[in-house]
C-alpha positions in Angstrom: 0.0 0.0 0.0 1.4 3.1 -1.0 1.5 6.2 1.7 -1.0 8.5 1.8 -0.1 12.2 3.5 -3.2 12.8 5.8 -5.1 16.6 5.8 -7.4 17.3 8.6 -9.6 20.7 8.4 -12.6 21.9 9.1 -15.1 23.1 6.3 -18.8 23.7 5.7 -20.8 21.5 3.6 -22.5 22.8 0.5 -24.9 21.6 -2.1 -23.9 22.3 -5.8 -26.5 24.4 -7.3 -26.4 23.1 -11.0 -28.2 19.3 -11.6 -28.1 16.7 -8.9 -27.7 17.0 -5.8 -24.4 16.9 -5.1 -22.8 18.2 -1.8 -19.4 19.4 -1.4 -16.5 20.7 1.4 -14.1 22.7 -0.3 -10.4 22.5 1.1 -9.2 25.3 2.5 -7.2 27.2 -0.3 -3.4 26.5 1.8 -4.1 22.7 1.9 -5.5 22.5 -1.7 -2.1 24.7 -3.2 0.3 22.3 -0.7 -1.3 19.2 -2.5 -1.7 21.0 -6.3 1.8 22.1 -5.8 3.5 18.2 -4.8 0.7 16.2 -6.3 -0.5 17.7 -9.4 1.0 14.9 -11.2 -1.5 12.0 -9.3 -4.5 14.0 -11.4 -6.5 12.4 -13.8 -8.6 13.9 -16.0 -10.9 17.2 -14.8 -8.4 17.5 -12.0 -9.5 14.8 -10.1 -7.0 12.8 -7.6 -8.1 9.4 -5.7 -8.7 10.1 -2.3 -9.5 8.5 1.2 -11.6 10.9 3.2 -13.0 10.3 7.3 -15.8 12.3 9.3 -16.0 11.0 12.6 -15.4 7.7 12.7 -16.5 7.1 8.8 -13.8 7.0 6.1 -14.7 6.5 2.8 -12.6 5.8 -0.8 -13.2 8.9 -2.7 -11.8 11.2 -4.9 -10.8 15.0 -4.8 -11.5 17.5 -7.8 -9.6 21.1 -8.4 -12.2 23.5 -9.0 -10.7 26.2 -11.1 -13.7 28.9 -9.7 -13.1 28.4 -5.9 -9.3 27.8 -6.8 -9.8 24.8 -4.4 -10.2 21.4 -4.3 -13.9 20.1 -3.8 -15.0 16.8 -2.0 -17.5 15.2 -2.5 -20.1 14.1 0.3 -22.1 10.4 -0.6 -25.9 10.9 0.1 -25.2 7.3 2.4 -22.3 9.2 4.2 -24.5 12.6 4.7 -27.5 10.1 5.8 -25.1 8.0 8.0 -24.3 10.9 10.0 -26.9 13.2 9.4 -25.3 15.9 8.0 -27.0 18.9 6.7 -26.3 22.0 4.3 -24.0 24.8 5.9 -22.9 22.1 8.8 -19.2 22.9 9.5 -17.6 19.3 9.4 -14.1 17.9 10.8 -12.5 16.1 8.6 -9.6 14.4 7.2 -8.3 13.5 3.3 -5.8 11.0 2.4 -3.8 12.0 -1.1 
Protein backbone atom coordinates (compact mmCIF):
# COMPACT_ATOMS: atom_id res chain seq x y z
CA UNK A 1 0.00 0.00 0.00
CA UNK A 2 1.38 3.07 -1.04
CA UNK A 3 1.55 6.22 1.75
CA UNK A 4 -1.05 8.51 1.79
CA UNK A 5 -0.09 12.23 3.55
CA UNK A 6 -3.24 12.76 5.79
CA UNK A 7 -5.06 16.61 5.80
CA UNK A 8 -7.40 17.27 8.62
CA UNK A 9 -9.64 20.68 8.42
CA UNK A 10 -12.56 21.92 9.06
CA UNK A 11 -15.09 23.09 6.27
CA UNK A 12 -18.77 23.69 5.69
CA UNK A 13 -20.79 21.46 3.60
CA UNK A 14 -22.47 22.83 0.50
CA UNK A 15 -24.85 21.61 -2.05
CA UNK A 16 -23.89 22.32 -5.77
CA UNK A 17 -26.49 24.44 -7.28
CA UNK A 18 -26.39 23.13 -10.97
CA UNK A 19 -28.22 19.32 -11.65
CA UNK A 20 -28.14 16.65 -8.89
CA UNK A 21 -27.74 17.01 -5.82
CA UNK A 22 -24.41 16.90 -5.10
CA UNK A 23 -22.80 18.22 -1.79
CA UNK A 24 -19.39 19.40 -1.38
CA UNK A 25 -16.55 20.74 1.36
CA UNK A 26 -14.07 22.72 -0.27
CA UNK A 27 -10.42 22.54 1.14
CA UNK A 28 -9.22 25.29 2.46
CA UNK A 29 -7.23 27.18 -0.31
CA UNK A 30 -3.37 26.52 1.81
CA UNK A 31 -4.11 22.75 1.89
CA UNK A 32 -5.50 22.51 -1.70
CA UNK A 33 -2.12 24.75 -3.19
CA UNK A 34 0.33 22.32 -0.71
CA UNK A 35 -1.28 19.21 -2.50
CA UNK A 36 -1.68 20.99 -6.27
CA UNK A 37 1.82 22.10 -5.81
CA UNK A 38 3.48 18.21 -4.84
CA UNK A 39 0.65 16.19 -6.27
CA UNK A 40 -0.50 17.70 -9.41
CA UNK A 41 0.95 14.91 -11.23
CA UNK A 42 -1.47 12.02 -9.35
CA UNK A 43 -4.49 14.04 -11.38
CA UNK A 44 -6.45 12.43 -13.84
CA UNK A 45 -8.61 13.93 -15.95
CA UNK A 46 -10.91 17.23 -14.80
CA UNK A 47 -8.42 17.45 -11.99
CA UNK A 48 -9.53 14.83 -10.10
CA UNK A 49 -7.01 12.85 -7.65
CA UNK A 50 -8.09 9.41 -5.74
CA UNK A 51 -8.73 10.09 -2.30
CA UNK A 52 -9.51 8.54 1.24
CA UNK A 53 -11.64 10.91 3.16
CA UNK A 54 -12.96 10.27 7.29
CA UNK A 55 -15.79 12.34 9.35
CA UNK A 56 -15.96 11.02 12.60
CA UNK A 57 -15.37 7.72 12.65
CA UNK A 58 -16.48 7.09 8.80
CA UNK A 59 -13.80 7.02 6.05
CA UNK A 60 -14.67 6.54 2.81
CA UNK A 61 -12.57 5.77 -0.76
CA UNK A 62 -13.20 8.86 -2.68
CA UNK A 63 -11.83 11.20 -4.87
CA UNK A 64 -10.81 15.04 -4.82
CA UNK A 65 -11.45 17.45 -7.84
CA UNK A 66 -9.57 21.05 -8.36
CA UNK A 67 -12.19 23.51 -8.96
CA UNK A 68 -10.69 26.17 -11.11
CA UNK A 69 -13.73 28.92 -9.69
CA UNK A 70 -13.13 28.41 -5.91
CA UNK A 71 -9.27 27.79 -6.78
CA UNK A 72 -9.78 24.83 -4.38
CA UNK A 73 -10.16 21.43 -4.29
CA UNK A 74 -13.93 20.14 -3.76
CA UNK A 75 -14.99 16.78 -1.98
CA UNK A 76 -17.54 15.17 -2.54
CA UNK A 77 -20.11 14.10 0.34
CA UNK A 78 -22.06 10.45 -0.60
CA UNK A 79 -25.87 10.91 0.15
CA UNK A 80 -25.17 7.31 2.45
CA UNK A 81 -22.31 9.21 4.21
CA UNK A 82 -24.54 12.63 4.75
CA UNK A 83 -27.50 10.08 5.83
CA UNK A 84 -25.14 8.00 8.04
CA UNK A 85 -24.30 10.94 9.95
CA UNK A 86 -26.92 13.18 9.38
CA UNK A 87 -25.26 15.87 8.02
CA UNK A 88 -26.95 18.87 6.69
CA UNK A 89 -26.29 21.96 4.32
CA UNK A 90 -24.04 24.82 5.85
CA UNK A 91 -22.87 22.07 8.77
CA UNK A 92 -19.17 22.88 9.52
CA UNK A 93 -17.61 19.35 9.37
CA UNK A 94 -14.10 17.90 10.82
CA UNK A 95 -12.52 16.10 8.59
CA UNK A 96 -9.62 14.37 7.19
CA UNK A 97 -8.32 13.52 3.31
CA UNK A 98 -5.81 11.04 2.36
CA UNK A 99 -3.80 11.99 -1.06
Amino acid sequence: MQAKIKYTFSGSLWRYQGEGAWYFVSLPKEVSEEIRGNLQWQEEGWGRMKARASIQDVDWDTAIWFDTKRGTYILPIKASIRKKLALEANQVLELSVYV
